[in-house]
C-alpha positions in Angstrom: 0.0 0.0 0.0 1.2 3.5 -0.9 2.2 5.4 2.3 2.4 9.3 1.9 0.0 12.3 1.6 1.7 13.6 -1.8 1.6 9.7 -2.9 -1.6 9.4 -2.2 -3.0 12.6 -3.9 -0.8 11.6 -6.7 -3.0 8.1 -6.7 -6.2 9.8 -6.3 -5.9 12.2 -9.3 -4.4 9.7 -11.6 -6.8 6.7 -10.9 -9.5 9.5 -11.0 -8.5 10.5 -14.7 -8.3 7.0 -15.5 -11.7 6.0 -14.1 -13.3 9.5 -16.3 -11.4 8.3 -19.6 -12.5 4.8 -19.2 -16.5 6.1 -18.7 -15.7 8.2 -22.0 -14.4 5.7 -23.6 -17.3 2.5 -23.1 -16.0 -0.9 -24.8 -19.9 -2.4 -24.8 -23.7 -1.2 -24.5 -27.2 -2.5 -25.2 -30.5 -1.3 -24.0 -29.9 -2.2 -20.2 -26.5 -0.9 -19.9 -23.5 0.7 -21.1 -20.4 -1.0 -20.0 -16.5 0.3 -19.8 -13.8 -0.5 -18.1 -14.1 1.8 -14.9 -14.0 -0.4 -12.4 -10.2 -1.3 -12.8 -9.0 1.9 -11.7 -11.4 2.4 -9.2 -10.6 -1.3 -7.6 -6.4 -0.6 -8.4 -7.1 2.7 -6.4 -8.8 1.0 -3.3 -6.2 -2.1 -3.7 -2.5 0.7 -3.7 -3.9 4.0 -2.6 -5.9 2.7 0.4 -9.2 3.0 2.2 -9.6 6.6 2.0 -8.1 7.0 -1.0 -10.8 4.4 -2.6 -13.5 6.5 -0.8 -12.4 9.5 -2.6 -12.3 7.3 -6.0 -16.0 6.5 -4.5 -16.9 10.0 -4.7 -15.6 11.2 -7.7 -17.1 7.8 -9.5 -20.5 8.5 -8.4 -20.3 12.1 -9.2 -18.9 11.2 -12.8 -21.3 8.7 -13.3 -24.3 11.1 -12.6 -23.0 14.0 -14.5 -22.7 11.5 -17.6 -25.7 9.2 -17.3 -28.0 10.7 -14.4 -28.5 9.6 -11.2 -29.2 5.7 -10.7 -29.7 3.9 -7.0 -28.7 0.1 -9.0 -24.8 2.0 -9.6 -24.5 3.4 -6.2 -25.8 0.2 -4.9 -22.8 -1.9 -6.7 -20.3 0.8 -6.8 -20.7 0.9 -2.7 -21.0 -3.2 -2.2 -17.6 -3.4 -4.4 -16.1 -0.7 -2.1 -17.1 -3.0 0.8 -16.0 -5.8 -0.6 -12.3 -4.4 -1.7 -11.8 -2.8 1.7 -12.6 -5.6 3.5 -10.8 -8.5 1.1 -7.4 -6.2 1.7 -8.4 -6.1 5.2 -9.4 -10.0 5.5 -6.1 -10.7 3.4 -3.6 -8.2 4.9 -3.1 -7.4 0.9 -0.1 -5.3 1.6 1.9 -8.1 3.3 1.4 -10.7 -0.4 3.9 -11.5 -2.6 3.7 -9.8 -6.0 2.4 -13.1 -7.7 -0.3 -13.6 -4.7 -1.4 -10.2 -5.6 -2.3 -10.3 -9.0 -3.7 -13.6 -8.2 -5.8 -11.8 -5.4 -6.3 -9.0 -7.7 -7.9 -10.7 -11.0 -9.8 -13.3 -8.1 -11.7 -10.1 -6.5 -12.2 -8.7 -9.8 -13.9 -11.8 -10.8 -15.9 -11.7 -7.6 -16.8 -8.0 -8.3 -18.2 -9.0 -11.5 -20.5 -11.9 -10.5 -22.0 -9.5 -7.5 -22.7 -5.9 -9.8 -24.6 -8.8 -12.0 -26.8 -10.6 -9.6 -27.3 -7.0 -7.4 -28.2 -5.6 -11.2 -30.4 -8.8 -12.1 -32.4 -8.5 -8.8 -32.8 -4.5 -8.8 -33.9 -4.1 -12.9 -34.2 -5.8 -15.9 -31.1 -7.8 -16.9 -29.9 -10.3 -18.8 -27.0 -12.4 -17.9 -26.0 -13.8 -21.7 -22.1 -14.5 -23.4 -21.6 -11.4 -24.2 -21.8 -10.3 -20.4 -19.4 -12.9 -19.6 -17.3 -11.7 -22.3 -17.2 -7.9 -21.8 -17.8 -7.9 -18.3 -16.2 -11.0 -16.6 -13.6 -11.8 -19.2 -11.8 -8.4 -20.5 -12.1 -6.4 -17.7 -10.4 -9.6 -15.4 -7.7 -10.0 -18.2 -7.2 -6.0 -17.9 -7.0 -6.3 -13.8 -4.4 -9.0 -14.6 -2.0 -6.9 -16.9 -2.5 -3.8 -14.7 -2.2 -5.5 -11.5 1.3 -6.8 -13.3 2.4 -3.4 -14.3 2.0 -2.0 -11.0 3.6 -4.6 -9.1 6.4 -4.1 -11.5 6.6 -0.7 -10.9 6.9 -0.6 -7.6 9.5 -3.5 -7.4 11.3 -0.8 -9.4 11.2 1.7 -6.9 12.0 -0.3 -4.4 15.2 -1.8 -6.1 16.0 1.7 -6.2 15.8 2.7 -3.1 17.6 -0.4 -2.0 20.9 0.8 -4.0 20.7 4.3 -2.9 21.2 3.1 0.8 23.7 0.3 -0.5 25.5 3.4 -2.0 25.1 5.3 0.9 26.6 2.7 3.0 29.3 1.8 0.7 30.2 5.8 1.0 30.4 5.5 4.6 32.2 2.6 5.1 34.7 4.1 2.1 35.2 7.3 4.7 35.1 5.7 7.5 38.0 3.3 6.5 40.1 6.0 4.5 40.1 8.6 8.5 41.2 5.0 10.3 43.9 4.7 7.4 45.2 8.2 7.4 44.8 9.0 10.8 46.9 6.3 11.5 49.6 6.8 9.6 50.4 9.8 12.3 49.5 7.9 15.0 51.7 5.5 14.4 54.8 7.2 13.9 53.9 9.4 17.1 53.5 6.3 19.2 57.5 5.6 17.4 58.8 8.5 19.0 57.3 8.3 22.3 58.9 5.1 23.0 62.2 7.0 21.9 61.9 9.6 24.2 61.7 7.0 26.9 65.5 5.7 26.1 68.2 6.7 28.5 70.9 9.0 28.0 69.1 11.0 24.4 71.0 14.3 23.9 68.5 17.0 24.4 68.8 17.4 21.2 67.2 14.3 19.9 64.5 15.2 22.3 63.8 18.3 20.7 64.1 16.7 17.5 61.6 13.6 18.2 59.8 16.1 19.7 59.2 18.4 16.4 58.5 15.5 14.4 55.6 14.1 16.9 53.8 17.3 16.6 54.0 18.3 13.2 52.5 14.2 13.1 49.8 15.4 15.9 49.1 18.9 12.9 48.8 16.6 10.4 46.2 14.4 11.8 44.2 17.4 12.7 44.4 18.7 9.3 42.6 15.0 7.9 40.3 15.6 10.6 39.3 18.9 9.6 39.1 18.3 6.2 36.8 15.3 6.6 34.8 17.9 8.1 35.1 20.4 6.0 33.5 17.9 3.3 31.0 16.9 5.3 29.8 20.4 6.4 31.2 22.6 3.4 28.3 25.2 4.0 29.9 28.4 4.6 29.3 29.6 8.3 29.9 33.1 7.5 29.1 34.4 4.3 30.6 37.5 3.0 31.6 39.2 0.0 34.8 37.6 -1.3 37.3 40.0 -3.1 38.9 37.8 -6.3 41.8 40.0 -6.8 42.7 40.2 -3.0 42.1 36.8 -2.0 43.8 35.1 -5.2 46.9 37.6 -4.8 47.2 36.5 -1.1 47.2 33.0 -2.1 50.0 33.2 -4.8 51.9 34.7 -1.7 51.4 31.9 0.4 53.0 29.2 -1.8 55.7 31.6 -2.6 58.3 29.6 -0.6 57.0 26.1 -2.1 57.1 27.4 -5.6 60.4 28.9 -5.0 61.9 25.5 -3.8 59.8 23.6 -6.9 61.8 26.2 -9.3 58.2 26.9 -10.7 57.2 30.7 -12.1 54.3 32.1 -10.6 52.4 33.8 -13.7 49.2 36.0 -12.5 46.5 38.1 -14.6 43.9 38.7 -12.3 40.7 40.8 -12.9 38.7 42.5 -9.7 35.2 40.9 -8.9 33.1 40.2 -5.8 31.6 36.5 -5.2 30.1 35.7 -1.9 30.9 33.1 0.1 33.3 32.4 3.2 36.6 33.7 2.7 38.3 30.6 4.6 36.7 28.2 2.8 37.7 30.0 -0.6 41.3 29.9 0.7 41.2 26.4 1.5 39.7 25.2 -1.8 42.1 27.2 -3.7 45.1 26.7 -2.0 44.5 22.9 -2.6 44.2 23.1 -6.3 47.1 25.9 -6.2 49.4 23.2 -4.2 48.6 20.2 -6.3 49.6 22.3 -9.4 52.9 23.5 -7.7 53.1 19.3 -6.6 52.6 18.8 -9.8 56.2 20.4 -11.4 58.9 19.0 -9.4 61.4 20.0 -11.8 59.9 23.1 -12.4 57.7 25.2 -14.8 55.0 27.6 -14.7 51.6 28.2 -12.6 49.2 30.5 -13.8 46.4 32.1 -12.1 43.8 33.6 -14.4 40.8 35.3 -13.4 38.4 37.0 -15.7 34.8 38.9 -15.7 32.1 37.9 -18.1 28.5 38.9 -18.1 27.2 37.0 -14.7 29.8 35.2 -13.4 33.6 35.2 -12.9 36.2 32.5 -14.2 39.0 31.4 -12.4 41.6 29.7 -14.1 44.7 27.2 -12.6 46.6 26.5 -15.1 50.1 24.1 -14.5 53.2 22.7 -17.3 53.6 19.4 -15.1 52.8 15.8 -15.5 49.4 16.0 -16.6 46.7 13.5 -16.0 45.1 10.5 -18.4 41.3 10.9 -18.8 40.4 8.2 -16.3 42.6 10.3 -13.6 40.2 13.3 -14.8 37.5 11.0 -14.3 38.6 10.4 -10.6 39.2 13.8 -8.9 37.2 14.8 -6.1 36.5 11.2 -4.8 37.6 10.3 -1.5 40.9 8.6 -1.5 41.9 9.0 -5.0 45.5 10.9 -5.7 47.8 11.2 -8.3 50.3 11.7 -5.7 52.1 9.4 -4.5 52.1 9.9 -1.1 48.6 11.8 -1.5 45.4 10.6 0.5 42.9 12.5 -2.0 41.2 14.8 0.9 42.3 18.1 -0.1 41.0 18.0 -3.8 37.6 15.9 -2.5 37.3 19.1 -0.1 37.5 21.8 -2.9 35.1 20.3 -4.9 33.1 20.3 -2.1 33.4 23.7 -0.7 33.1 24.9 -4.6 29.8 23.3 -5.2 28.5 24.6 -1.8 29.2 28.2 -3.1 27.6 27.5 -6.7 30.6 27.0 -8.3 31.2 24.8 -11.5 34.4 23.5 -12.5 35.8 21.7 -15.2 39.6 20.2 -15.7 41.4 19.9 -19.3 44.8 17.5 -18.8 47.3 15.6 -21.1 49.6 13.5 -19.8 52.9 15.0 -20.0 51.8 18.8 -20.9 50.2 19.9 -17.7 46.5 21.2 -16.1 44.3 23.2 -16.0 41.4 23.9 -13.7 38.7 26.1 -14.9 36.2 27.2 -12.0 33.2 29.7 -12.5 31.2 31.6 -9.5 28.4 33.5 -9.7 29.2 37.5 -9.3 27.5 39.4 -6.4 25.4 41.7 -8.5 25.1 44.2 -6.0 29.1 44.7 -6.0 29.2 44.2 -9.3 26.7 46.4 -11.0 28.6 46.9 -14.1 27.6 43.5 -15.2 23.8 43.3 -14.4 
């Protein structure tokens, strides 16, 4: 049964149409009666949309009915025994709890039953005659419809349900990928902080061994801070504080930043920056930036050239990073921004995972161009804040 209030309006309208269509649409008629093929939605509707769904079907059945053929106590007398009959059959039944095949069985079985009752109540209440071509158009097509309908919709919602089912495998496969890539990495730290502690535990170390073990156990403890927080940052990249976000400024402070690692990669720091205002949060723009910056830096370890582009256009900004290094093949391209992939290798994937993440968060789009061997580029494009930027509107 179809759980829901928008589901269920959703059932009500569409078996409603249906059940109108099918009275405009009437497959048999002789002098006692006209016959069509309403009942099958009107039964479907009771059978997936539920008791007070099929009461509504009821309603809008006997309104249709009257509006198209007058009133008449024989239909309200059937269309109300069937109603009965339905509710209490899924009821008697627990319909919801059958298999697929015991429900089209049920189905076309109660549709059958349906039939034999509207004729007997029709035969006692007014003239009718009960002859083949009854049993034909009203016992035989309309159960051989219930069948093929009945079939549909159990294959429909086996569908749905399939899909749901690999949306929370997916889920789950997502978590258990994170979960074991922060037990990996974290680790890694651990481990080699654990090392030195049981160094610093030997007799006799020169004070400056101490020092030294020391150093190194805290830039570990840094480190594992830094995976924690960027696991964080990807799963809350929504900006705490937004702001207006100078390109120029904030793009010009970055190239400062990796100053001294492009100075010791012997790569040449290229800019041509154009002024415009994005919002956002300024430290999440650093942090997604200086990732791609580093990786291109990363990228050239016998040197080359990084260039950071920026440039207006009507609506939006584009910022370009833009490397000579090692380049990547299609599938690598393919790969960036899912957890625990790097081209690096030494690299755990988090940073660039993170700036695709703190990029989309700010309505960003971006887009990579790489061939092996002649470098990167990474092409990103914000919205503009209008209001700073009226020049543009």
């Amino acid at each position: 049964m179809i759980h829901g209030w928008y589901t269920r309006l959703a059932t009500l309208v569409s078996f409603s149409i249906a059940i109108i269509l099918c009275m405009l649409s009437p497959i048999y008629h002789n002098q006692y009666c006209v016959h069509d093929l309403r009942m099958i939605p009107f039964v479907l509707g009771i059978l997936y949309g539920g008791p007070y769904t099929g009461l509504a079907l009821l309603a809008v059945l006997l309104v249709s009915r009257t509006m198209m053929y007058s009133w008449s106590i024989v239909a309200f007398v059937i269309y109300v025994v069937i109603f009965l009959m339905t509710v209490f059959g899924m009821k008697w039944f627990k319909f919801d709890r059958l298999s697929s095949r015991k429900k089209i069985i049920f189905s076309v079985f109660l549709f059958t039953i349906h039939s034999i009752v509207a004729a007997l109540i029709a035969k006692a209440m007014t003239v009718f005659v009960i002859d083949e071509s009854y049993l034909i158009n009203f016992i035989l097509l309309p159960s051989l419809g219930m069948l093929i309908l009945t079939y549909i919709c159990e294959t429909l919602l086996k569908q749905i349900q399939i899909k749901q089912a690999l949306v929370k495998i997916e889920k789950m496969e997502v978590l258990a990928q994170l979960a074991a890539s922060i037990s990996h990495e974290v680790k890694n730290p651990l481990t080699v902080i654990k090392g030195f502690l049981r160094l610093l535990h030997q007799e006799n170390l020169p004070i400056g061994k101490k020092e030294q073990y020391l150093t190194i156990a805290s830039s570990e403890l840094n480190r594992a801070e830094d995976i924690i927080n960027d696991y964080l940052t990807f799963a809350r990249p929504d900006p705490e504080q937004v702001e207006d976000i100078s390109i120029a400024e904030q793009l010009h402070k970055l190239a400062d930043m990796v100053e001294p690692l492009s100075n010791q990669q012997s790569v040449l720091v290229h800019k041509d920056i154009q002024e415009a205002m994005i919002v956002g949060n300024t430290r999440n723009f650093q942090q997604a930036f200086l990732n791609i910056i580093k990786n291109a830096i990363e990228s050239m370890p016998k040197g080359g050239t990084l260039t950071i582009h920026s440039m207006v256009q009507k609506g939006g900004v584009t910022i370009t990073i833009t490397d000579t290094g090692t380049g990547m093949t299609p599938l690598q391209q393919a790969r960036l921004g899912e957890p625990y992939f790097s081209t690096k290798e030494k690299g755990t994937g988090l940073g660039l995972m993170v700036s695709y993440r703190i990029i989309e968060a700010m309505r960003g789009v971006i887009t990579v161009e790489s061939r092996v061997g002649k470098g990167t580029s990474f092409q990103i494009i914000f919205p503009m804040d209008q209001r700073k930027n009226p020049s543009f509107i």
